[in-house]
C-alpha distance (Angstrom), angle and dihedral (degrees) to the residues before:
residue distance angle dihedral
X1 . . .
X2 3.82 . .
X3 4.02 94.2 .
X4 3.80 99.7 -106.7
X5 3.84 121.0 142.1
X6 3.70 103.0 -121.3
X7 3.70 128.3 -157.7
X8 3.60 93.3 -101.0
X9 3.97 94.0 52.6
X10 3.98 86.5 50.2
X11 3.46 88.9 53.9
X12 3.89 95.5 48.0
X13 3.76 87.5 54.7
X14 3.63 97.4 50.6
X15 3.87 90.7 48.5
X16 3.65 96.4 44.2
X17 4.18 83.1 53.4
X18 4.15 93.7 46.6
X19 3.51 106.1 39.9
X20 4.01 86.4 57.4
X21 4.28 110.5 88.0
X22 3.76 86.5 -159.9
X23 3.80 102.5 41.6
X24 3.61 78.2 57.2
X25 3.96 99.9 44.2
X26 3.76 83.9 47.8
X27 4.10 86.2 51.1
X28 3.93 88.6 56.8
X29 3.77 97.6 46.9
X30 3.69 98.5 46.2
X31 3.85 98.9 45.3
X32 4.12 88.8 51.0
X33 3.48 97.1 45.9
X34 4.03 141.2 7.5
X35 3.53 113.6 -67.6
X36 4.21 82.8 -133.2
X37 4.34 83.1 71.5
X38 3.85 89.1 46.8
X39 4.07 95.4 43.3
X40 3.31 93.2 49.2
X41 3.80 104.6 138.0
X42 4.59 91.8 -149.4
X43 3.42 95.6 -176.2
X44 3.84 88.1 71.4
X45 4.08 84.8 33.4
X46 3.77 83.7 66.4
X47 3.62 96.1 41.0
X48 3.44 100.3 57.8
X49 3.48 120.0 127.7
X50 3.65 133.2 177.8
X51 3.96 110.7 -169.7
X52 3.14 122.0 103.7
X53 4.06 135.2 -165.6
X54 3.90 90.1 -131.7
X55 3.80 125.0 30.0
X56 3.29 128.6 156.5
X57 4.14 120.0 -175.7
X58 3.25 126.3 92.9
X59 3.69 95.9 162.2
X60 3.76 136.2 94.4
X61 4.21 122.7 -98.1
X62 3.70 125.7 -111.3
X63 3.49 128.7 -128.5
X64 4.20 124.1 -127.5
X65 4.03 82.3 -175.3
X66 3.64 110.5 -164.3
X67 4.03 99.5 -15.2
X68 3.66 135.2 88.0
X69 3.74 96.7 -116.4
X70 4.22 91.1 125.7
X71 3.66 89.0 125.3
X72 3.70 93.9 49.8
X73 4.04 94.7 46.1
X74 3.99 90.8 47.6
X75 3.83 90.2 55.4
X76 3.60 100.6 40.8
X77 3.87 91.6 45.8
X78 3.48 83.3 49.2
X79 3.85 99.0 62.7
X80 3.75 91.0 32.2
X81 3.88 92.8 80.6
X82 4.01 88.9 62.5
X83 4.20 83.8 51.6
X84 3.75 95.2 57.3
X85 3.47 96.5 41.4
X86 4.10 94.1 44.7
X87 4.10 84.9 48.2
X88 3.64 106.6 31.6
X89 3.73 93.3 -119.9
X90 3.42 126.9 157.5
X91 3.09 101.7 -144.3
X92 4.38 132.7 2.4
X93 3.54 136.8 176.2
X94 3.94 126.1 -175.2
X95 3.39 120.9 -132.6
X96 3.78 113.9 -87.9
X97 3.43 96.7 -171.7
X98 3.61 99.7 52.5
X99 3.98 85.3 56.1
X100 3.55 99.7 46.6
X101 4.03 89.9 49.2
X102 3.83 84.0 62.0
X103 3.26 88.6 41.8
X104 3.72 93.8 55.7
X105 3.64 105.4 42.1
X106 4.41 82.5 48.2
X107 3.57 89.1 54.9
X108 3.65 99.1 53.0
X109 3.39 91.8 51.5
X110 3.69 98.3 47.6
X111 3.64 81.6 58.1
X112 3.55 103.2 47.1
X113 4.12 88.6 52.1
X114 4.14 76.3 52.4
X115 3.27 97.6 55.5
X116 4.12 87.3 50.3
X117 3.42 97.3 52.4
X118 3.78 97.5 50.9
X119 4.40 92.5 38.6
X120 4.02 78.3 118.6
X121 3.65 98.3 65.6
X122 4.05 128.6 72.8
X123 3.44 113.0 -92.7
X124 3.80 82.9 -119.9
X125 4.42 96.2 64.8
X126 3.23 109.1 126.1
X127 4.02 92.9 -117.5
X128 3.70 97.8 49.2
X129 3.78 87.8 48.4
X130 3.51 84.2 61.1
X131 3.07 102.6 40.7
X132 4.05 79.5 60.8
X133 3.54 99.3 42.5
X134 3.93 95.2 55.0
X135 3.89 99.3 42.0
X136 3.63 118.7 141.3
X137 3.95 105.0 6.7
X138 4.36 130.9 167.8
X139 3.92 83.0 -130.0
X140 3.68 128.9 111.7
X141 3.88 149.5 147.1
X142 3.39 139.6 -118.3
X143 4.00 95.9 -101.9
X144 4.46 84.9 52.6
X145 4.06 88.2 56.4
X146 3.75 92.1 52.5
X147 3.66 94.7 38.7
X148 4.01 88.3 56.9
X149 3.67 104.3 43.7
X150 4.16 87.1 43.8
X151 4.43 91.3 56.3
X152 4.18 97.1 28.6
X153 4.07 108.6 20.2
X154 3.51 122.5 -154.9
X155 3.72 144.1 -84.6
X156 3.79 138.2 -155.5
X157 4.10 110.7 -90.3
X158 3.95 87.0 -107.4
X159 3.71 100.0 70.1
X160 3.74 89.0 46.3
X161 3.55 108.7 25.0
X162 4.08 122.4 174.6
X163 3.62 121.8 -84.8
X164 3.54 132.4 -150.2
X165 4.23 87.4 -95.0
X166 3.83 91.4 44.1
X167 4.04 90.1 63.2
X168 3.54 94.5 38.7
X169 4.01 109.1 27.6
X170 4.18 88.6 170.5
X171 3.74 90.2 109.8
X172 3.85 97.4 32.8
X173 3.35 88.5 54.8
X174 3.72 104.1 46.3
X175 4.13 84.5 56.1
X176 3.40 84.1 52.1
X177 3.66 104.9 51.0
X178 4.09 86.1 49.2
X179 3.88 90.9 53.9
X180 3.76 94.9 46.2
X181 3.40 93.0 42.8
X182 3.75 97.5 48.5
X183 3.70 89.3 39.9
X184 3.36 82.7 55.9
X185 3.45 99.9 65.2
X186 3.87 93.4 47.2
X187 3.42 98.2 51.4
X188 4.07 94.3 50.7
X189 3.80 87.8 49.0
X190 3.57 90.8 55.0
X191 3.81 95.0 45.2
X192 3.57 76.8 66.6
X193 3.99 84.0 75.9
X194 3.29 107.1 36.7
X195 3.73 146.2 -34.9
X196 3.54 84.3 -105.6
X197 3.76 99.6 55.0
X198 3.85 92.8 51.3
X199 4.09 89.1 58.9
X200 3.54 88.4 42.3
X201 3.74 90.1 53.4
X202 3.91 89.4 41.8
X203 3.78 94.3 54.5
X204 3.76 89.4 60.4
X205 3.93 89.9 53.3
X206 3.68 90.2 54.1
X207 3.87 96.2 48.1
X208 3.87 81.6 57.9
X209 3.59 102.7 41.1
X210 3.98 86.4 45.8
X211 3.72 83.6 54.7
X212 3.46 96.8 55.1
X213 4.01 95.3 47.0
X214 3.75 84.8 49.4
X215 4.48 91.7 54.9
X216 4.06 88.2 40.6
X217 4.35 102.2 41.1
X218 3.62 98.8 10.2
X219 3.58 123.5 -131.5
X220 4.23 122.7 -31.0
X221 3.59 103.0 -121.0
X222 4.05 117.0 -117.0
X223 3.98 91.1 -149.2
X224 3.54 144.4 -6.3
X225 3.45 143.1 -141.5
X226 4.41 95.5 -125.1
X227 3.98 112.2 -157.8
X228 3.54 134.9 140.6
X229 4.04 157.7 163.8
X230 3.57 116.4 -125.6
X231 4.11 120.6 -150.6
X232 3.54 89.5 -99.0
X233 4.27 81.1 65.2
X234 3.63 89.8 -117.4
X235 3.84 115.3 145.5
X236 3.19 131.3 -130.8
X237 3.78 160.0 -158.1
X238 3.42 146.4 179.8
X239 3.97 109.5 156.4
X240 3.42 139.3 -130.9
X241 4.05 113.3 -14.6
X242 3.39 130.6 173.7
X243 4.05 115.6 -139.3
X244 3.65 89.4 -102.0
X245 3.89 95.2 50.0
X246 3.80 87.0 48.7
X247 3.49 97.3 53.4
X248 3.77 97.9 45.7
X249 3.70 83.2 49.2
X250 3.71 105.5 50.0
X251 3.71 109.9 21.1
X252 3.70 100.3 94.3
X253 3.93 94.9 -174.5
X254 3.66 118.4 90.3
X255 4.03 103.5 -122.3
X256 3.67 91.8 -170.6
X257 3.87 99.2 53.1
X258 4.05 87.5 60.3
X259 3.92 132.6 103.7
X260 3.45 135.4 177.0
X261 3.75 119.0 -116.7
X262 3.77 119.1 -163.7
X263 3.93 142.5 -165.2
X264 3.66 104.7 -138.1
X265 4.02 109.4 150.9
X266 3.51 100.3 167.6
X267 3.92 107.0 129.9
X268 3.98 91.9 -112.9
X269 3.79 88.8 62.0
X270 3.65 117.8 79.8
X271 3.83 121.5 -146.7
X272 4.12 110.3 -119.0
X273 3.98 89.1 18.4
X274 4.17 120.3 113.6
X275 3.54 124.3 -134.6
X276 3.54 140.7 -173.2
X277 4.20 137.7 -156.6
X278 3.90 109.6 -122.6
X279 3.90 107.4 -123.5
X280 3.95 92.8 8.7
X281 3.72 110.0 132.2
X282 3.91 151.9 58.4
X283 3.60 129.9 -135.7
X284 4.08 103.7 67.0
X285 4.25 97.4 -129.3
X286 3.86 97.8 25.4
X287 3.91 118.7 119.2
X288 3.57 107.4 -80.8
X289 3.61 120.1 -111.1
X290 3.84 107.8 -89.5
X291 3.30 128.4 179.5
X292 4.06 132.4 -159.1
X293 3.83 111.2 -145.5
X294 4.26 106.1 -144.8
X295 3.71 141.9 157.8
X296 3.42 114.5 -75.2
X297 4.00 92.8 -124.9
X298 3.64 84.5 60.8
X299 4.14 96.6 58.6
X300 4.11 83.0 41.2
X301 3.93 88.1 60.8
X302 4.14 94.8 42.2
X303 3.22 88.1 53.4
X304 3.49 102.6 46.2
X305 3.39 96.3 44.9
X306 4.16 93.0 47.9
X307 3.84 82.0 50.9
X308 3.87 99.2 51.0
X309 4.08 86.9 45.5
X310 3.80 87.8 66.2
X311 4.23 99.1 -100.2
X312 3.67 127.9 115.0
X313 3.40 121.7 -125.0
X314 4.36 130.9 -127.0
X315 3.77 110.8 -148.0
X316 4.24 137.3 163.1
X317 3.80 118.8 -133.9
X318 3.68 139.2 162.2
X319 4.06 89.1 -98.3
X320 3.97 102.9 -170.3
X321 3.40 98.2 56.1
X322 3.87 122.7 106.5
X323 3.77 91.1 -20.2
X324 3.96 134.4 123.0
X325 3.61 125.9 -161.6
X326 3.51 92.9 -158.0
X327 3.74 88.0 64.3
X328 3.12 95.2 29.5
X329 3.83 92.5 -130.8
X330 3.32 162.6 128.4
X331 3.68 140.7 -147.1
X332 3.65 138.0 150.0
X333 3.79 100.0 -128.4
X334 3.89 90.2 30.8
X335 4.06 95.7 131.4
X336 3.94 112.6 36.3
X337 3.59 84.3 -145.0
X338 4.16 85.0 165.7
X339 3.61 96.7 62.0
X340 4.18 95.9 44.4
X341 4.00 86.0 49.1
X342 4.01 100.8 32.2
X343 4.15 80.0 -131.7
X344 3.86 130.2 126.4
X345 3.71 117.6 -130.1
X346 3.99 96.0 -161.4
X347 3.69 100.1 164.1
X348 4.05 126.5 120.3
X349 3.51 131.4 -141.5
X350 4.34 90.5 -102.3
X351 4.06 83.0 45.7
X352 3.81 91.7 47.7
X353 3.78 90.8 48.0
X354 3.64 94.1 50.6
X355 4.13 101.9 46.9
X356 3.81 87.1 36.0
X357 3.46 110.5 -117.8
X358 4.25 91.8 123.8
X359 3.73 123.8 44.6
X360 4.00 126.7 144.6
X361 3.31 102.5 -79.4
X362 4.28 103.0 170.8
X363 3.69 141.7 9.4
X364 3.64 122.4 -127.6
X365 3.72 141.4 -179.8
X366 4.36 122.8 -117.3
X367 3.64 113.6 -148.5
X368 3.42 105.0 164.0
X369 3.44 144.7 21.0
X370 3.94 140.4 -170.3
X371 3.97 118.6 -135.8
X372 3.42 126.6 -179.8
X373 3.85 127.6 179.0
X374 4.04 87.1 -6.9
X375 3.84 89.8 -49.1
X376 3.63 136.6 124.3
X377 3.72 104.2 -135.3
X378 3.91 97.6 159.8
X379 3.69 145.4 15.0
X380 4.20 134.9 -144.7
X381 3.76 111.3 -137.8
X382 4.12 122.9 -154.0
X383 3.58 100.4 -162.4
X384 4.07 124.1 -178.6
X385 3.82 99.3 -138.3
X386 3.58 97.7 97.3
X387 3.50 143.7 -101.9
X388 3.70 94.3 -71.8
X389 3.81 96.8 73.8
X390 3.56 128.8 62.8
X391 4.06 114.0 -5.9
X392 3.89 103.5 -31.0
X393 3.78 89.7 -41.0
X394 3.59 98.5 -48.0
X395 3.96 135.1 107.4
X396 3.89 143.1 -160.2
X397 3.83 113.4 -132.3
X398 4.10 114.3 -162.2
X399 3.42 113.0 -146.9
X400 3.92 93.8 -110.4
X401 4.03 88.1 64.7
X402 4.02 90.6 55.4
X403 3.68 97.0 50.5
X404 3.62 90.0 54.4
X405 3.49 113.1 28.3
X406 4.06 106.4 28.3
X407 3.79 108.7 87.4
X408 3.76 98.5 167.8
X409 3.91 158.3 21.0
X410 3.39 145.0 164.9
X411 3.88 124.7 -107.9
X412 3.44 147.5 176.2
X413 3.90 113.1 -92.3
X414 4.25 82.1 -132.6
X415 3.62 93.2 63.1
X416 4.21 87.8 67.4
X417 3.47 128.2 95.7
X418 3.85 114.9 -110.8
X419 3.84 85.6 -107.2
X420 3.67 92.6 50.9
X421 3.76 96.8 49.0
X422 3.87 88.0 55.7
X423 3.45 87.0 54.2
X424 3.63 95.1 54.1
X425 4.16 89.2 63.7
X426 3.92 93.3 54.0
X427 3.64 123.9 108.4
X428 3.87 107.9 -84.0
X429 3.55 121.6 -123.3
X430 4.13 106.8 -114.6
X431 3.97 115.2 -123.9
X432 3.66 118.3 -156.3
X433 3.95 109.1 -101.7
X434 3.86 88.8 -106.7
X435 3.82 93.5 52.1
X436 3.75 106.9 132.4
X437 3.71 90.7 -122.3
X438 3.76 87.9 75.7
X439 3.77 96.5 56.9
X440 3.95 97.0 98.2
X441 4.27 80.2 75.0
X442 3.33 94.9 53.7
């Protein structure tokens, strides 16, 4: 009984596998073609419907290329419907680089203050390994977004526009990771000294890793000269702005008034109850990121109701689960993965969240929804991968996919009950960094 797979349980297996005509029909589908094309549940193919009784965009989607910048895209396409309605545009993007330079040079010093606080621990605690392992990520929350447009503003994509590093931050990053990690190590041996010495130390990692955003993005822009024509090809002109200027000028949403409201139902999460992720965040003195733990029905509502009101909403989900970008679609029993494998897949979403096989995993933007009889049947999805994928960018979301796979989006404080706005200024409940909750920033 020492665990080893013997000959004769080898040969069990294979037996069990060949004497069964549709393991083996299975075997011949799946190693010709993907086993998406043989899982294909088609009754829900066939079913698949993509009008809705409110949408809202009428606008093209962006493109985060090959970074990790959902988070970023979601919020920015968020505020950029207020934009082209303030300025008659057809169309506007933000520009994403400009926030994820902020973004970067925040980050590394939200780390480096980190690394200072936890200088007392081996190198080998579980937290500061973490805190090492997950340096220097495209990930973020809700809370990070609001917290960089609030410190740096904005500015149109033209005065910032992407770079070869900003659509593909693989080698950015990796120069990145070394920096912070071998910053890292100087700045805990000279918190050794003195509390002092460590931020001396860190202030000569952030000189380089502002250098090295500077090479990759090129340099923020301190103002801008803001003019435009609008599609009815009427000019113009608003002057010199700086990004902070333009923001507080032409983001119509109030940042401030917004929380995020999440569907965790694993036992150890209490409805009505905050939380926040130890060590998740950005800008050093921004409101941490807090969470509000609620019934799923309750973020269906929100979110219909923001919808039917005319504005989009930002949300985090699990996105590459049970979807197809052919289709452009989503559906909880999409793939009938039990019948092709003759295997149950029991778990729920708390289960799933506990043995880690769901976490947030991108953030997305609803603009539309379809409501029948006072229920949400199915949902219009903004995504940031292009026009490509899906139907010219966008997706349909049945309502089966949201209960399971949405964990989070953000809301207006107003749209709480009085009970659940109290609840929003209690003490949170601290998650380990490497709480699945945190995943969306990584």
């Amino acid at each position: 009984m020492n665990g080893t797979l013997a000959a004769a349980d080898l040969e069990l297996l294979r037996k069990d596998f060949s004497t069964n005509p549709a393991y083996r029909l299975a075997q011949n589908a799946v190693t010709r073609v993907s086993i998406d094309d043989v899982a294909i549940n088609r009754e829900i193919v066939n079913g698949i419907d993509h009008s809705l009784s409110t949408h809202l965009d009428d606008w093209k989607v962006t493109n985060q290329e090959r970074s990790g910048r959902c988070w970023l895209f979601a919020g920015l396409n968020l505020l950029r419907v207020g934009v082209m309605r303030k300025t008659g545009l057809k169309d506007f993007e933000f520009s994403q680089n400009y926030a994820m330079f902020w973004d970067k040079i925040e980050r590394a010093n939200y780390f480096l203050e980190a690394v200072i606080e936890t200088a007392d621990r081996d190198v080998d605690d579980r937290t500061v390994a973490y805190l090492l392992e997950s340096v220097a990520n495209d990930g973020g929350q809700w809370n990070m977004f609001a917290a960089i447009v609030a410190k740096h503003g904005l500015v149109p994509k033209g005065y910032m526009p992407e770079t070869q590093s900003s659509s593909n931050t693989l080698k950015l990053n990796s120069a990145l990771r070394y920096l912070l990690r071998q910053g890292a190590k100087s700045v805990r041996e000279a918190a050794g000294t003195s509390a002092e010495a460590a931020r001396a130390e860190k202030a000569e990692v952030l000189r380089t890793v502002y250098r090295v955003l500077c090479i990759h993005l090129g340099t923020p822009p301190e103002r801008f000269d803001w003019q435009w024509t609008d599609k009815d090809k009427q000019f113009h002109r608003d002057g010199v702005l700086t990004p902070q200027e333009f923001a507080a000028k032409y983001v119509e949403l109030p940042l401030d008034e917004y929380v995020c409201l999440v569907h965790d139902p694993r036992p150890s999460s209490p409805v009505g109850r905050t939380f926040t992720v130890e060590y998740l965040g950005n800008v050093i003195g921004a409101p941490p990121v807090t969470y509000l733990n609620v019934e799923m029905s309750l973020i269906k509502s929100i979110a219909a109701q923001t919808l039917q009101g005319g504005e989009p909403v930002w949300f985090g989900c699990d996105v590459s689960k049970m979807m197809s970008n052919d289709y452009g679609f989503w559906d909880a029993a999409l793939y009938d993965l039990p019948s092709v494998y003759d295997a149950a897949f029991t778990l729920d979403k708390a289960e799933r969240l506990a043995y880690h096989e769901t976490q947030m995993t991108h953030a997305m933007l609803f603009t539309g929804v379809d409501v029948l009889d006072g229920v949400t049947r199915r949902w219009r999805v903004e995504n940031s991968w292009g026009s490509d994928r899906g139907k010219d960018g966008f997706y349909t979301m049945n309502d089966s996919w949201f209960d399971e796979y949405v964990f989070e989006i953000a809301a207006r404080r107003s749209t709480l009950s009085p009970a659940l706005q109290r609840a929003l200024d209690t003490e949170p409940i601290v998650l380990p960094a490497w709480d699945p909750m945190g995943a969306l920033a990584r």
